[in-house]
Each structure stands twice: as C-alpha cells, then as structure tokens.
mmCIF file of the N, C-alpha and C atoms, coordinates in Angstrom:
data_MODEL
# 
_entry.id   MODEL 
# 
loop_
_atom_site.group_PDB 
_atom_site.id 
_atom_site.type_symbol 
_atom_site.label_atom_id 
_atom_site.label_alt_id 
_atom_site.label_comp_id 
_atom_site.label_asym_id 
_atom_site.label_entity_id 
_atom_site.label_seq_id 
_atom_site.pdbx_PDB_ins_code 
_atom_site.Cartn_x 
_atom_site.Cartn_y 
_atom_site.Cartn_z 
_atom_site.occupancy 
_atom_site.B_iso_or_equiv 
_atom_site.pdbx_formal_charge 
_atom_site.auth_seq_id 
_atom_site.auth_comp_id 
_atom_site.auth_asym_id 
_atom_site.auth_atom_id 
_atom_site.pdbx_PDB_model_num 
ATOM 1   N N  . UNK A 1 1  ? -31.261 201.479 26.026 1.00 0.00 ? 1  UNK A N  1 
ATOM 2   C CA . UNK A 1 1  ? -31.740 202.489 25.102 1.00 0.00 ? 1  UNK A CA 1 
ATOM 3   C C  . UNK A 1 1  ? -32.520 201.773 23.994 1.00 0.00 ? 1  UNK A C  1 
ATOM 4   N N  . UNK A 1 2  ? -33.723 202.112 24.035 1.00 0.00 ? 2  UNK A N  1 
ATOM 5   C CA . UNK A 1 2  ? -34.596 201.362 22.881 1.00 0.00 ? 2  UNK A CA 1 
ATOM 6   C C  . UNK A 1 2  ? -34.133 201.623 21.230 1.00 0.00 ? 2  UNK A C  1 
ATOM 7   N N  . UNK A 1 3  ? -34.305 200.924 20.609 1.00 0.00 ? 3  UNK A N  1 
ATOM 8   C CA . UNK A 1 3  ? -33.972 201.469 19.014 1.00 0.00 ? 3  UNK A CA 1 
ATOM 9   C C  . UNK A 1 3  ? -34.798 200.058 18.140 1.00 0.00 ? 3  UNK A C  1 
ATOM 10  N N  . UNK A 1 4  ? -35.089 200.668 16.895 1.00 0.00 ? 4  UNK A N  1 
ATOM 11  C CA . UNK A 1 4  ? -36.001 199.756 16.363 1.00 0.00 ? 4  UNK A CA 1 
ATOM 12  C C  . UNK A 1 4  ? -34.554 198.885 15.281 1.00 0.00 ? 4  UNK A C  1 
ATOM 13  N N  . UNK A 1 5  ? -35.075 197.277 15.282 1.00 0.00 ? 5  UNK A N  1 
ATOM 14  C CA . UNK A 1 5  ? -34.438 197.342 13.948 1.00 0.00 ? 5  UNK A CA 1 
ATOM 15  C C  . UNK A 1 5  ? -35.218 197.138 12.519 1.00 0.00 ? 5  UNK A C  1 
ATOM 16  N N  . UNK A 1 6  ? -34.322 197.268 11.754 1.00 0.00 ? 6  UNK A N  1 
ATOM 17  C CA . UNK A 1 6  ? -34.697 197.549 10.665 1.00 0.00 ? 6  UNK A CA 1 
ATOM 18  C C  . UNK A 1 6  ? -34.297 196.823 9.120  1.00 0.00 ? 6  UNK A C  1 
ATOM 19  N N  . UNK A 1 7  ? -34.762 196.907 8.179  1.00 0.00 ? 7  UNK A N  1 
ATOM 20  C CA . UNK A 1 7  ? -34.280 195.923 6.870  1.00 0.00 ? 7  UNK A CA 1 
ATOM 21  C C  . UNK A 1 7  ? -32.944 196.417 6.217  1.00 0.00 ? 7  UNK A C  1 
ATOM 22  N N  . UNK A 1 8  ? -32.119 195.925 6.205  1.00 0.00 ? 8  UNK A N  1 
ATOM 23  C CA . UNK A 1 8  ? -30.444 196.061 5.110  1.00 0.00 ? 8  UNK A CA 1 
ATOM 24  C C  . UNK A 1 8  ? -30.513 195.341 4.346  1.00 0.00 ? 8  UNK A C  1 
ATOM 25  N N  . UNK A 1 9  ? -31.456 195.539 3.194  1.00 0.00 ? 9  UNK A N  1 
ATOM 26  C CA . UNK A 1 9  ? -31.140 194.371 2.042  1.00 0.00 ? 9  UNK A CA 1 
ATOM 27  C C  . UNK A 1 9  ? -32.252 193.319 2.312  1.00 0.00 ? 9  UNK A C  1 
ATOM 28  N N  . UNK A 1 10 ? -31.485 192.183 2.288  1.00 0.00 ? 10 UNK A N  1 
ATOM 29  C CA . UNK A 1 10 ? -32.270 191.319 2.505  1.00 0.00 ? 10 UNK A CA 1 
ATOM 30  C C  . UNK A 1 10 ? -32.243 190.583 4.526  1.00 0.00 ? 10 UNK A C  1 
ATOM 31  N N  . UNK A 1 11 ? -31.052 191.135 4.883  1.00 0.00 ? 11 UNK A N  1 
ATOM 32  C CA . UNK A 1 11 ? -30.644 191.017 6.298  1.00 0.00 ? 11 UNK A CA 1 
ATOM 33  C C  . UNK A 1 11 ? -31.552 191.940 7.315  1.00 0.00 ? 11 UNK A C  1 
ATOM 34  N N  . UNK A 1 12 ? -31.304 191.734 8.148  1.00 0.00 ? 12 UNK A N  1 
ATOM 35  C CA . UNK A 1 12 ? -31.942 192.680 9.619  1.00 0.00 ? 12 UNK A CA 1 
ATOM 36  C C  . UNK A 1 12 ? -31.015 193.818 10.197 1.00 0.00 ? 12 UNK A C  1 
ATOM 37  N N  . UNK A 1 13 ? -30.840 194.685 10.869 1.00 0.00 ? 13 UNK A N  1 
ATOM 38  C CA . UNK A 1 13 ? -29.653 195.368 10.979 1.00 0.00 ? 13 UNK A CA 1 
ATOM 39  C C  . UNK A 1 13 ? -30.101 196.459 12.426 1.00 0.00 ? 13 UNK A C  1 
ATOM 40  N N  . UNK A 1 14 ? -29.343 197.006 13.348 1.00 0.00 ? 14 UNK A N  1 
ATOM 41  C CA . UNK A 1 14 ? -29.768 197.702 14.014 1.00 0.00 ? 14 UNK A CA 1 
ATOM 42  C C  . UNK A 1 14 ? -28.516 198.947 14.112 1.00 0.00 ? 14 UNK A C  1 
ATOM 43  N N  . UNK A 1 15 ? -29.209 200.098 14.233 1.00 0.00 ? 15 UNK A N  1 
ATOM 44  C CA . UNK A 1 15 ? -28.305 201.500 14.263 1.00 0.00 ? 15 UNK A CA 1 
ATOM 45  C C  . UNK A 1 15 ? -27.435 201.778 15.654 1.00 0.00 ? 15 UNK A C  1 
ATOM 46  N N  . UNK A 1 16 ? -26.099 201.495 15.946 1.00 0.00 ? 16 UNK A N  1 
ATOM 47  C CA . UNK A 1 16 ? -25.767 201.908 17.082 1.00 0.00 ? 16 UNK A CA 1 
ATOM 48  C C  . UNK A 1 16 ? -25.475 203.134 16.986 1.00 0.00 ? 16 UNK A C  1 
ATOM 49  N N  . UNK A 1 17 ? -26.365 203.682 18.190 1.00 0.00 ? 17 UNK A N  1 
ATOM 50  C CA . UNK A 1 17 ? -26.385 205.861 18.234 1.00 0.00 ? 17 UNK A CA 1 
ATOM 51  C C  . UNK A 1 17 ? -24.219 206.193 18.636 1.00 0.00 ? 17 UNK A C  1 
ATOM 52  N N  . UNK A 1 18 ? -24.321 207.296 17.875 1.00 0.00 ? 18 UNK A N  1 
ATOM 53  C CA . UNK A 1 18 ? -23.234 207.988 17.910 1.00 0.00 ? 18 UNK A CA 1 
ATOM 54  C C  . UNK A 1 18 ? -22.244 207.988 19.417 1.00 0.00 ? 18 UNK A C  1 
ATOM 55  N N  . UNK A 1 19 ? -23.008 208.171 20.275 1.00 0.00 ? 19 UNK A N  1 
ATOM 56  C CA . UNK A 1 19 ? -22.659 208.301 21.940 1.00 0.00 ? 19 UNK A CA 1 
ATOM 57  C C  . UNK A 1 19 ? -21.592 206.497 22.178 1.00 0.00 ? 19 UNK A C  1 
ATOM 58  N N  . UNK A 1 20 ? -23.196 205.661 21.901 1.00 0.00 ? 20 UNK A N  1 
ATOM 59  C CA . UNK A 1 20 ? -22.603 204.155 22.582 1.00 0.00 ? 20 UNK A CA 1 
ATOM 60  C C  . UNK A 1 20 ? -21.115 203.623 21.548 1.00 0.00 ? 20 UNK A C  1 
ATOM 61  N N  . UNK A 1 21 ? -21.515 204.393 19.844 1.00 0.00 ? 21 UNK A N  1 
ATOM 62  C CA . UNK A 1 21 ? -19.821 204.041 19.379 1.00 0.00 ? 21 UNK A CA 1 
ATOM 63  C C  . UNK A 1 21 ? -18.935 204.385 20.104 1.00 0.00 ? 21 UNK A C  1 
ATOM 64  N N  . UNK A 1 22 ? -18.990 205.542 20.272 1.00 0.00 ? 22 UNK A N  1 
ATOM 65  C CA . UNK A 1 22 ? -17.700 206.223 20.889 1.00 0.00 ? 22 UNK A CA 1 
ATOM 66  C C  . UNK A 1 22 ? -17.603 205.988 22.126 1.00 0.00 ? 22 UNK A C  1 
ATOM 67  N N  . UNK A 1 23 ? -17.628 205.387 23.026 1.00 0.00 ? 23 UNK A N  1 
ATOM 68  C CA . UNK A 1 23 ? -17.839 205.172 24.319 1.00 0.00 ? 23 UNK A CA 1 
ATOM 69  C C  . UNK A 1 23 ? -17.323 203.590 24.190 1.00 0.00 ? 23 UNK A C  1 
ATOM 70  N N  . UNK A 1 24 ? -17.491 202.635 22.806 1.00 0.00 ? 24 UNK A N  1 
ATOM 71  C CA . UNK A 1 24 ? -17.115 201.280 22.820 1.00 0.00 ? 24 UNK A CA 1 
ATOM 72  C C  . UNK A 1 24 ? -15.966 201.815 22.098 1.00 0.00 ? 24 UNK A C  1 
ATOM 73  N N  . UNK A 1 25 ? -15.610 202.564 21.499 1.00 0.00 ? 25 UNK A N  1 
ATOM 74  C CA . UNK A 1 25 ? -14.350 202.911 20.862 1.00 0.00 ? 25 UNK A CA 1 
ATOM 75  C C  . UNK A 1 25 ? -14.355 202.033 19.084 1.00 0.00 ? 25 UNK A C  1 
ATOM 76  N N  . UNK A 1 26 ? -15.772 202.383 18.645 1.00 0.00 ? 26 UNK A N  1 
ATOM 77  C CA . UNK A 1 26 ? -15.940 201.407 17.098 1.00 0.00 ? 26 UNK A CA 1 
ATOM 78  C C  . UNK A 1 26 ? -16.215 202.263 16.189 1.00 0.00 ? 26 UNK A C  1 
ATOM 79  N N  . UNK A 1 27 ? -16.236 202.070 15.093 1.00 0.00 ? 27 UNK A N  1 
ATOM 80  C CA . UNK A 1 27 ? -16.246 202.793 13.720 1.00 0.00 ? 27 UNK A CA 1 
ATOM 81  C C  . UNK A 1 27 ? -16.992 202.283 12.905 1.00 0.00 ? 27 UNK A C  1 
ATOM 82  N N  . UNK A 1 28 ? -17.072 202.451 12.030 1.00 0.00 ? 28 UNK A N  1 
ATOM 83  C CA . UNK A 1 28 ? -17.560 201.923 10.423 1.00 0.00 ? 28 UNK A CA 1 
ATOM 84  C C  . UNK A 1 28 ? -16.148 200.892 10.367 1.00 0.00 ? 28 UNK A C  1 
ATOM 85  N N  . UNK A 1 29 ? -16.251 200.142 10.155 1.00 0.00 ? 29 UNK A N  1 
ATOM 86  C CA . UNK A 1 29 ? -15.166 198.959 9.506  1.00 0.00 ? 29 UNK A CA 1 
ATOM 87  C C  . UNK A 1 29 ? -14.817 198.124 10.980 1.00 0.00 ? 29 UNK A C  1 
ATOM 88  N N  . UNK A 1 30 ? -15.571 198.360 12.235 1.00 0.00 ? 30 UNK A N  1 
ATOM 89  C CA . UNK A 1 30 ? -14.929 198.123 13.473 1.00 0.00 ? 30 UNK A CA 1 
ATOM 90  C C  . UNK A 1 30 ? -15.243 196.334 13.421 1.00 0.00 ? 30 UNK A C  1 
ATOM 91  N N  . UNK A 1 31 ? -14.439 195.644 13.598 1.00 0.00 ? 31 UNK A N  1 
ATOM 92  C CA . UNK A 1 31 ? -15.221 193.962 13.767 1.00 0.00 ? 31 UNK A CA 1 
ATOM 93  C C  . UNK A 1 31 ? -15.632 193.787 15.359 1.00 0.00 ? 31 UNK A C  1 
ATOM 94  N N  . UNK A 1 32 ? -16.580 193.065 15.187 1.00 0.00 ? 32 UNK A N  1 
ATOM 95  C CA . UNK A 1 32 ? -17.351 192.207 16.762 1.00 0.00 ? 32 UNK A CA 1 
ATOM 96  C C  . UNK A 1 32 ? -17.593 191.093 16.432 1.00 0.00 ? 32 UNK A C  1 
ATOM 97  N N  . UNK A 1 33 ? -17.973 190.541 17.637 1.00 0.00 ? 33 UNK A N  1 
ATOM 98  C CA . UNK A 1 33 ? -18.078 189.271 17.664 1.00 0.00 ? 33 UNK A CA 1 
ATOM 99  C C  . UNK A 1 33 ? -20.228 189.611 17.918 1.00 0.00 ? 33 UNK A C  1 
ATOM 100 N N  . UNK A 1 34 ? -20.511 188.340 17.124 1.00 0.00 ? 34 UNK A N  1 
ATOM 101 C CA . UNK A 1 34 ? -21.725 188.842 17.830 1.00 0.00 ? 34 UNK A CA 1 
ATOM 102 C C  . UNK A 1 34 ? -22.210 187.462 18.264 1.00 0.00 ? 34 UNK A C  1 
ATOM 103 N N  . UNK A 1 35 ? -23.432 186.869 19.428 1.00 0.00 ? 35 UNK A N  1 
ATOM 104 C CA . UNK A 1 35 ? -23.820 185.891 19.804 1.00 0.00 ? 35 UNK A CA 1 
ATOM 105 C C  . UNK A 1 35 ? -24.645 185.741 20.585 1.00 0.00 ? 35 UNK A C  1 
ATOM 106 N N  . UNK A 1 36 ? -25.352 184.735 20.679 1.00 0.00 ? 36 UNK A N  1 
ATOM 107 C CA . UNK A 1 36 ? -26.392 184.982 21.767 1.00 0.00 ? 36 UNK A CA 1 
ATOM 108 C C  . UNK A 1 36 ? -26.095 183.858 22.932 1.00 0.00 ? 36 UNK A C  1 
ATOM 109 N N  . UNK A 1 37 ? -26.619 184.916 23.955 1.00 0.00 ? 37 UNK A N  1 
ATOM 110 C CA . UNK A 1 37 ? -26.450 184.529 25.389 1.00 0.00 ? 37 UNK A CA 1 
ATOM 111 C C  . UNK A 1 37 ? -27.404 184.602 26.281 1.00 0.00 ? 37 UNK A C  1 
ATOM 112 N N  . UNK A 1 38 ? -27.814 183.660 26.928 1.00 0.00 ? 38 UNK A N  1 
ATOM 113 C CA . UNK A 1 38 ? -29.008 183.896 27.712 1.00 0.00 ? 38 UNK A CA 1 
ATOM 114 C C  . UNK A 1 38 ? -30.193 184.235 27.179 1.00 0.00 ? 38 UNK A C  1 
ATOM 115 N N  . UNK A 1 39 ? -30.597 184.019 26.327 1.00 0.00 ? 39 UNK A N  1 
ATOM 116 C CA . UNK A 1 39 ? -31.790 184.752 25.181 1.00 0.00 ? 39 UNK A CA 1 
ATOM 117 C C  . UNK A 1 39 ? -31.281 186.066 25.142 1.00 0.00 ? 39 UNK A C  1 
ATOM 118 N N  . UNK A 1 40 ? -30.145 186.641 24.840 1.00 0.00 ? 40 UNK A N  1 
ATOM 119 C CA . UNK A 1 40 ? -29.902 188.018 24.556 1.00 0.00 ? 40 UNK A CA 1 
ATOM 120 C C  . UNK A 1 40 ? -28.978 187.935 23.467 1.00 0.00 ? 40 UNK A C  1 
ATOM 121 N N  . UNK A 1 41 ? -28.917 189.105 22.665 1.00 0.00 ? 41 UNK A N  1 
ATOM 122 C CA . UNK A 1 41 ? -27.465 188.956 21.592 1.00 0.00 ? 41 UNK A CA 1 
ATOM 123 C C  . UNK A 1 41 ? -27.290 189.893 22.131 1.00 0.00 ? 41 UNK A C  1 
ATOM 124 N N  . UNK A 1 42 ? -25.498 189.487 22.446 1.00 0.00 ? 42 UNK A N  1 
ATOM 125 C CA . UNK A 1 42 ? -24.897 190.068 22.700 1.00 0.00 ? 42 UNK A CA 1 
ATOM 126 C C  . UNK A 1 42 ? -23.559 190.444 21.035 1.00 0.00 ? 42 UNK A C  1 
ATOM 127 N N  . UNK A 1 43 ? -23.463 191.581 21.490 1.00 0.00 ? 43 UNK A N  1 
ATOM 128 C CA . UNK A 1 43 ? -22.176 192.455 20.172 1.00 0.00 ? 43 UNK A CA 1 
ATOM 129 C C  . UNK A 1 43 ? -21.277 192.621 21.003 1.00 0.00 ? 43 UNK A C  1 
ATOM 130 N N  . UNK A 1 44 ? -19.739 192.085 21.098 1.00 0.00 ? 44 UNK A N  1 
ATOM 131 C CA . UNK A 1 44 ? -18.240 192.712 21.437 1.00 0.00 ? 44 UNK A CA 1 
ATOM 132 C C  . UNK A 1 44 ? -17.763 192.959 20.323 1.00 0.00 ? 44 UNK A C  1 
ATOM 133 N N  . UNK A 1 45 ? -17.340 194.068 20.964 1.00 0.00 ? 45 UNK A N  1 
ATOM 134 C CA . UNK A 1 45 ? -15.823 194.847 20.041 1.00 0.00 ? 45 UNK A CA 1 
ATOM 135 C C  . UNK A 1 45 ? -14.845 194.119 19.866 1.00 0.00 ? 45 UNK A C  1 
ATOM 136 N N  . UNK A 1 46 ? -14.002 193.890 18.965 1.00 0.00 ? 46 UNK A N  1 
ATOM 137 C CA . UNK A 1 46 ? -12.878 192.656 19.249 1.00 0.00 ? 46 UNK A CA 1 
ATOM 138 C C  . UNK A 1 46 ? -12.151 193.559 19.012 1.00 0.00 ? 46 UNK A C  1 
ATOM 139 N N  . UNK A 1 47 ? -10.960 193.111 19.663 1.00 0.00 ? 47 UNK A N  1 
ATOM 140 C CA . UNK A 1 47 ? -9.109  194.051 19.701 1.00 0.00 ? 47 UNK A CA 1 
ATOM 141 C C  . UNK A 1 47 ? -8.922  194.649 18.249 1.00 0.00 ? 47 UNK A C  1 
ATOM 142 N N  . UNK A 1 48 ? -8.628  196.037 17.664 1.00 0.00 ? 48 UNK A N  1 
ATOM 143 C CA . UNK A 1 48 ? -8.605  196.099 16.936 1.00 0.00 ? 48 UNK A CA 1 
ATOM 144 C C  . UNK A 1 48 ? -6.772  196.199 16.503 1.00 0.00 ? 48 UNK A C  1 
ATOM 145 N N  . UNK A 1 49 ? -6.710  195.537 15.449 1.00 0.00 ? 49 UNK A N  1 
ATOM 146 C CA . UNK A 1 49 ? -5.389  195.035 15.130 1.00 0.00 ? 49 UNK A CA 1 
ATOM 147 C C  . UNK A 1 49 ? -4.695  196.420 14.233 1.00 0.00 ? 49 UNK A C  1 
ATOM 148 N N  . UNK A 1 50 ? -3.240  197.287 15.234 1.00 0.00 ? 50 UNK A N  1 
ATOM 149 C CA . UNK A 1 50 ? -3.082  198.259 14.180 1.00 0.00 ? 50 UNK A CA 1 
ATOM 150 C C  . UNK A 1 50 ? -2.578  197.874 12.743 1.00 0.00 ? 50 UNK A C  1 
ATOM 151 N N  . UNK A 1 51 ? -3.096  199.193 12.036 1.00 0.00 ? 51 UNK A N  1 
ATOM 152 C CA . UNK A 1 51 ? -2.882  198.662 10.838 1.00 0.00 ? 51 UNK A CA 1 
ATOM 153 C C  . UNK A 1 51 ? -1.332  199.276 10.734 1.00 0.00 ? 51 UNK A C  1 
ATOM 154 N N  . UNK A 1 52 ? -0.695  198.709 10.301 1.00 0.00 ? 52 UNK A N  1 
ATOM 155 C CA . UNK A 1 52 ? 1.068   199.115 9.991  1.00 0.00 ? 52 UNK A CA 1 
ATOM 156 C C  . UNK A 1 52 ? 1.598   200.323 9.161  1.00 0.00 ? 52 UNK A C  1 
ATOM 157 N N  . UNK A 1 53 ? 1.388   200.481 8.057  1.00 0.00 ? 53 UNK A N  1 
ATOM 158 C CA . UNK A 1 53 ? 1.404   201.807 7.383  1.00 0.00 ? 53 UNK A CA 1 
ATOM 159 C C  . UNK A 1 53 ? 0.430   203.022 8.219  1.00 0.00 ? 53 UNK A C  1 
ATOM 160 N N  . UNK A 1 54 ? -0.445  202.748 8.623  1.00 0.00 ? 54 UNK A N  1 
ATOM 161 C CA . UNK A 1 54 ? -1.019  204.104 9.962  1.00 0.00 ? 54 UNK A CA 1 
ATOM 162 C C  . UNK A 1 54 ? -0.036  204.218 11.261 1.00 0.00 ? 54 UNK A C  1 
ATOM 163 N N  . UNK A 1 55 ? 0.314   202.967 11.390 1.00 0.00 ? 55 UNK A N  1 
ATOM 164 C CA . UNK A 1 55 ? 1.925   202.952 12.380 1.00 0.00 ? 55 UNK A CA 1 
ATOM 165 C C  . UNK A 1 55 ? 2.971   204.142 12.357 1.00 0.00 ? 55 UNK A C  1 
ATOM 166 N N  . UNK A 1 56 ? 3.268   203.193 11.151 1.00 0.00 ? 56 UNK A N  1 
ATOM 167 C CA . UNK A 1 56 ? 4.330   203.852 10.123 1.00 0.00 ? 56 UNK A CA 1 
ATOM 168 C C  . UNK A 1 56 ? 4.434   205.275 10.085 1.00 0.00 ? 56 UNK A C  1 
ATOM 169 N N  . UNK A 1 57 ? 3.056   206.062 9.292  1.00 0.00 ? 57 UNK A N  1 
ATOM 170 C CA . UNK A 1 57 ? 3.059   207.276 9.118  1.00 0.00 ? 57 UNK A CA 1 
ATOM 171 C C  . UNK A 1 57 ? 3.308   208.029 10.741 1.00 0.00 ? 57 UNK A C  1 
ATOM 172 N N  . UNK A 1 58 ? 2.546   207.294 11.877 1.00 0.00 ? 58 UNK A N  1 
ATOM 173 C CA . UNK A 1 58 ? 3.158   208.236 13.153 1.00 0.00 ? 58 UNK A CA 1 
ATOM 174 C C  . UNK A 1 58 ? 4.155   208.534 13.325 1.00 0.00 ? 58 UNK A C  1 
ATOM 175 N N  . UNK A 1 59 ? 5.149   207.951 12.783 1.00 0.00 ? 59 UNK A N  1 
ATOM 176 C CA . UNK A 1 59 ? 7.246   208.062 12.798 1.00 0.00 ? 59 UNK A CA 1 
ATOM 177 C C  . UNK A 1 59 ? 7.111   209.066 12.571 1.00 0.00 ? 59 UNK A C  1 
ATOM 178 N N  . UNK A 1 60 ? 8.207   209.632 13.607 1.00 0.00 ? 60 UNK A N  1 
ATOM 179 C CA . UNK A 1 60 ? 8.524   211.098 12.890 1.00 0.00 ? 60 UNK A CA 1 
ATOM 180 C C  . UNK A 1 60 ? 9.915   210.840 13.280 1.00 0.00 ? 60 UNK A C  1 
ATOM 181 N N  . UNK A 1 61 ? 11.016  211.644 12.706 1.00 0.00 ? 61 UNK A N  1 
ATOM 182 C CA . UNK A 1 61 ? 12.625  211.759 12.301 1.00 0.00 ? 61 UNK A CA 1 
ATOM 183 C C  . UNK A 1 61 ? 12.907  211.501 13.715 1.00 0.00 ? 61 UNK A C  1 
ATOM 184 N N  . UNK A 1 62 ? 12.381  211.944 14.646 1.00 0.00 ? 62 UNK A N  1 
ATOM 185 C CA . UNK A 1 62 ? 13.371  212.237 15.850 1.00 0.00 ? 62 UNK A CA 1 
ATOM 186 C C  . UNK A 1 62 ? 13.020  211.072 16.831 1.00 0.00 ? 62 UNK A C  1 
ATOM 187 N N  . UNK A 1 63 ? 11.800  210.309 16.259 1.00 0.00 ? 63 UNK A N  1 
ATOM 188 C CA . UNK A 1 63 ? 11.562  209.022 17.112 1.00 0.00 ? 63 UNK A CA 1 
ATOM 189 C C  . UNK A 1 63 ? 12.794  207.812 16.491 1.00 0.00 ? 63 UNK A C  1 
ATOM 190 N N  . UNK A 1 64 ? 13.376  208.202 15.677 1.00 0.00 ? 64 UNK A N  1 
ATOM 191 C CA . UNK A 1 64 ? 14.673  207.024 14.831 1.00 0.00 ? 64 UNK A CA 1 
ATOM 192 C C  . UNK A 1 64 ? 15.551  207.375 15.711 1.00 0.00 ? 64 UNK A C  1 
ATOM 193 N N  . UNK A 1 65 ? 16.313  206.137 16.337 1.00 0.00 ? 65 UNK A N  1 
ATOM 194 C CA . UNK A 1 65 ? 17.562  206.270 17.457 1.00 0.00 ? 65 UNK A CA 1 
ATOM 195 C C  . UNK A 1 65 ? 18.489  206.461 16.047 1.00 0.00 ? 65 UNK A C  1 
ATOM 196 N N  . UNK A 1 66 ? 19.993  206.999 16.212 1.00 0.00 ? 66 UNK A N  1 
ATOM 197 C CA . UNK A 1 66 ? 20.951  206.921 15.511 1.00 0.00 ? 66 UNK A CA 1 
ATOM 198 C C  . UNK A 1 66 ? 21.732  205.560 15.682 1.00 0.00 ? 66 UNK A C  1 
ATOM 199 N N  . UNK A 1 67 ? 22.211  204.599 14.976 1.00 0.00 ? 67 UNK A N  1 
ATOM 200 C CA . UNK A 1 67 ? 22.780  203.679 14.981 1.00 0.00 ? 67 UNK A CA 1 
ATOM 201 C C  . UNK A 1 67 ? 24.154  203.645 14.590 1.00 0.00 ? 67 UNK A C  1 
ATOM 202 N N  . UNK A 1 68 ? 25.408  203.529 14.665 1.00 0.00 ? 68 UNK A N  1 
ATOM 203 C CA . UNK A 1 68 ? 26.590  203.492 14.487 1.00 0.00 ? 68 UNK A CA 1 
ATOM 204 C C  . UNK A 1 68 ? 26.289  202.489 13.646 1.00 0.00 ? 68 UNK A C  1 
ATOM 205 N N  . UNK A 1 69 ? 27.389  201.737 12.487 1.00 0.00 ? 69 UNK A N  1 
ATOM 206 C CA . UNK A 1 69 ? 28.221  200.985 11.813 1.00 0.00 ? 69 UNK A CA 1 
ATOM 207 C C  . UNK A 1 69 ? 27.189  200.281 11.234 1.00 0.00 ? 69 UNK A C  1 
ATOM 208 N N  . UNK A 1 70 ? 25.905  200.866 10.262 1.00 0.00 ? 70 UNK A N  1 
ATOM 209 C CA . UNK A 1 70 ? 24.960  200.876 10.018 1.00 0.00 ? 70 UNK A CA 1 
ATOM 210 C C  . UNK A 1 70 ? 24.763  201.117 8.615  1.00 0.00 ? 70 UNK A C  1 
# 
C-alpha cells in the first residue's frame, strides 16, 4: 500500500492506515523494533508487556478462590 512520508519535527515519519494497525494489533504508545533488511525497513510489533493495574482492574470478586486459615 503506497503512502507518502512525511516531516515530524525535525525527523521523517510515516502514517500507518487504520486497517494495517489493527490487523498488527498496535496503538498509539505500541513499541517496534524497527531495521533495515535487505534494503528494506522493516517495523515489528514487539510483545506487548501487560500492564498490571489494567490486570488488576479485570479481577472481579468471583475470580478470588476462598482460602481457609488465611
């Protein structure tokens, strides 16, 4: 898919369309690796690490086992 890039400042920057995010599963804040290969740059998605308090908040009461002598 062609796309132009373009100036960020003083950097270079290119727009990934709405479709190819969601399809790599990335966001605004998403990290990659980026590098070139073969005369190409290539961008990976790297594992995104959960964040713990977004963990956290998924708990709900009835996912807590009951523990005896506790």
């Amino acid at each position: 898919m062609p796309t132009a890039i373009r100036y960020w400042g003083h950097s270079l920057s290119v727009r990934i369309p709405k479709a190819t995010a969601h399809r790599l599963r990335i966001h605004a804040g998403s990290e990659v690796d980026l590098r070139i290969a073969n005369g190409a740059l290539v961008l990976t998605p790297l594992p995104q690490t959960p964040d713990l308090a977004a963990l956290l908040a998924r708990v709900r009461r009835e996912d807590i086992p009951e523990v005896e002598g506790w």
